[in-house]
C-alpha positions in Angstrom: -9.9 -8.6 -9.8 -6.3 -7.6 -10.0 -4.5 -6.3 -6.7 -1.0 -4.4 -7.4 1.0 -4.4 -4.4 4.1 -1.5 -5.1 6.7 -1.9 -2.7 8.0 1.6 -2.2 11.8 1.8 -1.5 14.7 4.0 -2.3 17.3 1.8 -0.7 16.2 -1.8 -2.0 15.5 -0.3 -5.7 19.0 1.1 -5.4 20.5 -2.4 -4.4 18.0 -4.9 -6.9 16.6 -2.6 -9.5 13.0 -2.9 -10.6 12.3 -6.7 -9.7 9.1 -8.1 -10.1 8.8 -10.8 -7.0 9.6 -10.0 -3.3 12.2 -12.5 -3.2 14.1 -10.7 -6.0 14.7 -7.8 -3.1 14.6 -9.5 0.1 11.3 -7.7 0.4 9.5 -9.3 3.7 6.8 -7.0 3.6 6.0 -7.3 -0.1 6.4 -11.5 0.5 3.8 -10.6 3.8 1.2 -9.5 1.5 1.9 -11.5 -1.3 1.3 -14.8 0.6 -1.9 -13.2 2.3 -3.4 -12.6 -1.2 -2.1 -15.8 -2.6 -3.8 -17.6 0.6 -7.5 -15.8 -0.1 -7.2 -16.6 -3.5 -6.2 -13.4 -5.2 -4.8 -12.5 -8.3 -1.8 -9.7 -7.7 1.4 -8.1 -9.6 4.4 -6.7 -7.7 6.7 -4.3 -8.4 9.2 -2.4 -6.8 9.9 1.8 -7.1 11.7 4.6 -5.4 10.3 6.5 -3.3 9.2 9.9 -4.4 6.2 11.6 -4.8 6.4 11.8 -9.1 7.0 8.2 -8.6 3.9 7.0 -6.8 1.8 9.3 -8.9 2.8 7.2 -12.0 2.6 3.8 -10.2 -1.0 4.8 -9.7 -1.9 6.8 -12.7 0.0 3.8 -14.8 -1.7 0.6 -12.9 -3.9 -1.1 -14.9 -5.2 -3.3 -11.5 -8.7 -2.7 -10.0 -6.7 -2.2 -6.6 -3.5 -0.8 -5.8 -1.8 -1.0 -2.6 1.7 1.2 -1.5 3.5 -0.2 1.0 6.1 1.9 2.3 7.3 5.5 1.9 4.6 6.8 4.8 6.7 7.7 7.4 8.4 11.2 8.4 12.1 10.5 6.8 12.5 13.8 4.4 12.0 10.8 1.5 9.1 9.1 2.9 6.7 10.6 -0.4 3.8 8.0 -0.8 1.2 10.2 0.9 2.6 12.9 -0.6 2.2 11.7 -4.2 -1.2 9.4 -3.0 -3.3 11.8 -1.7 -3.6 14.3 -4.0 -4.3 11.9 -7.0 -7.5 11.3 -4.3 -11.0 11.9 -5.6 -12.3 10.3 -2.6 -10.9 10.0 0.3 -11.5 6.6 2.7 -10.6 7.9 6.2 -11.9 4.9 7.7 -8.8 3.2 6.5 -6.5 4.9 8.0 -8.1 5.7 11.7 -8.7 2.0 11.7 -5.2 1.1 11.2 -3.8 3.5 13.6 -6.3 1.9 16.1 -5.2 -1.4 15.6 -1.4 -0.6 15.2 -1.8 1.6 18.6 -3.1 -2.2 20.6 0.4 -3.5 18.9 2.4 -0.7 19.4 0.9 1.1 21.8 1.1 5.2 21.2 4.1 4.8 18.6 1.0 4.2 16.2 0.8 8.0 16.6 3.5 8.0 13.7 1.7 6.0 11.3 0.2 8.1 8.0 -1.7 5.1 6.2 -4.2 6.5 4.3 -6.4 4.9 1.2 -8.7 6.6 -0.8 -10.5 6.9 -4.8 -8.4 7.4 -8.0 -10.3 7.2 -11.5 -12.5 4.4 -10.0 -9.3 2.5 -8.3 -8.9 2.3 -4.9 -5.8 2.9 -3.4 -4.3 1.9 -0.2 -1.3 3.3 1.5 0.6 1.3 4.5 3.8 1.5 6.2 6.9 -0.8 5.1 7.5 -2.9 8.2 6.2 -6.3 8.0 3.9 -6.5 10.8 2.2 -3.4 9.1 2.5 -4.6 6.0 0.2 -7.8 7.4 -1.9 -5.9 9.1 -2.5 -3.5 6.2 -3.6 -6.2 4.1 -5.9 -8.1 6.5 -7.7 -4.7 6.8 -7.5 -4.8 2.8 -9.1 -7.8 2.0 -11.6 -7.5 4.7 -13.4 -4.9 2.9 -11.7 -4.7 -0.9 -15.1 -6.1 -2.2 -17.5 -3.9 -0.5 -15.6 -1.5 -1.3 -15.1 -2.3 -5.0 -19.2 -2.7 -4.9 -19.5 1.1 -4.1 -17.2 2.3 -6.3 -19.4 0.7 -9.4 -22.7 2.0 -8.0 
């Protein structure tokens, strides 16, 4: 199994261009995640894109990874997009995902998690995740990943 892990940001692919490791951007989050997979064993790709609806649609419709996970791009700034290019793409939705998250971000943050749009669900057999941009979400996002990526990937394939 191949996890993709798109780092989506205007301002860093502006400064770095389209790298292909964290450190390449002075990406914490993306470096978060990395290490967690890397840690548990997994195989992953990185990459980093603008943010932009039209742009996440093509980072998902153009993965070839049995998992891809956005991180960043979900807030309320008139650019934040990933949702907005994610969800649509959904043929199932996994609302779990996201209520979870909020739930856990909301004993970390307390009711700031309010904010927080991550969201995950089905596209062409592939699920997708969606998680905020700040490190500690960006950890979070991916413990709640891997926690269930394989169950997960077992229903799909029913």
């Amino acid at each position: 199994m191949i996890i993709e892990v798109v780092v989506v940001s205007t301002s860093r692919f502006r400064r770095f261009g389209a790298v292909d490791e964290p450190e390449e951007a002075e990406d914490l989050s993306g470096r978060s995640i990395l290490e967690r997979l890397e840690a548990a064993g997994r195989s992953f790709t990185y990459r980093l894109i603008p943010d932009g609806a039209e742009e996440v649609r093509r980072a998902i419709l153009g993965s070839e990874a049995d998992v891809v996970v956005l991180c960043g791009g979900t807030g309320l700034a008139p650019g934040d997009m990933t949702i907005e290019g994610a969800e649509p793409l959904f043929e199932k939705t996994i609302p779990g995902f996201g209520e979870i998250f909020r739930q856990k971000s909301l004993e970390e943050v307390g009711t700031r998690a309010i904010l927080t749009r991550a969201s995950a669900g089905v596209v062409r057999g592939v699920p997708v995740f969606c998680i905020p941009g700040s490190p500690s979400a960006a950890r979070l996002g991916i413990e709640l990943i891997l926690a269930e990526v394989d169950h997960i990937l077992h229903h799909i394939s029913e």
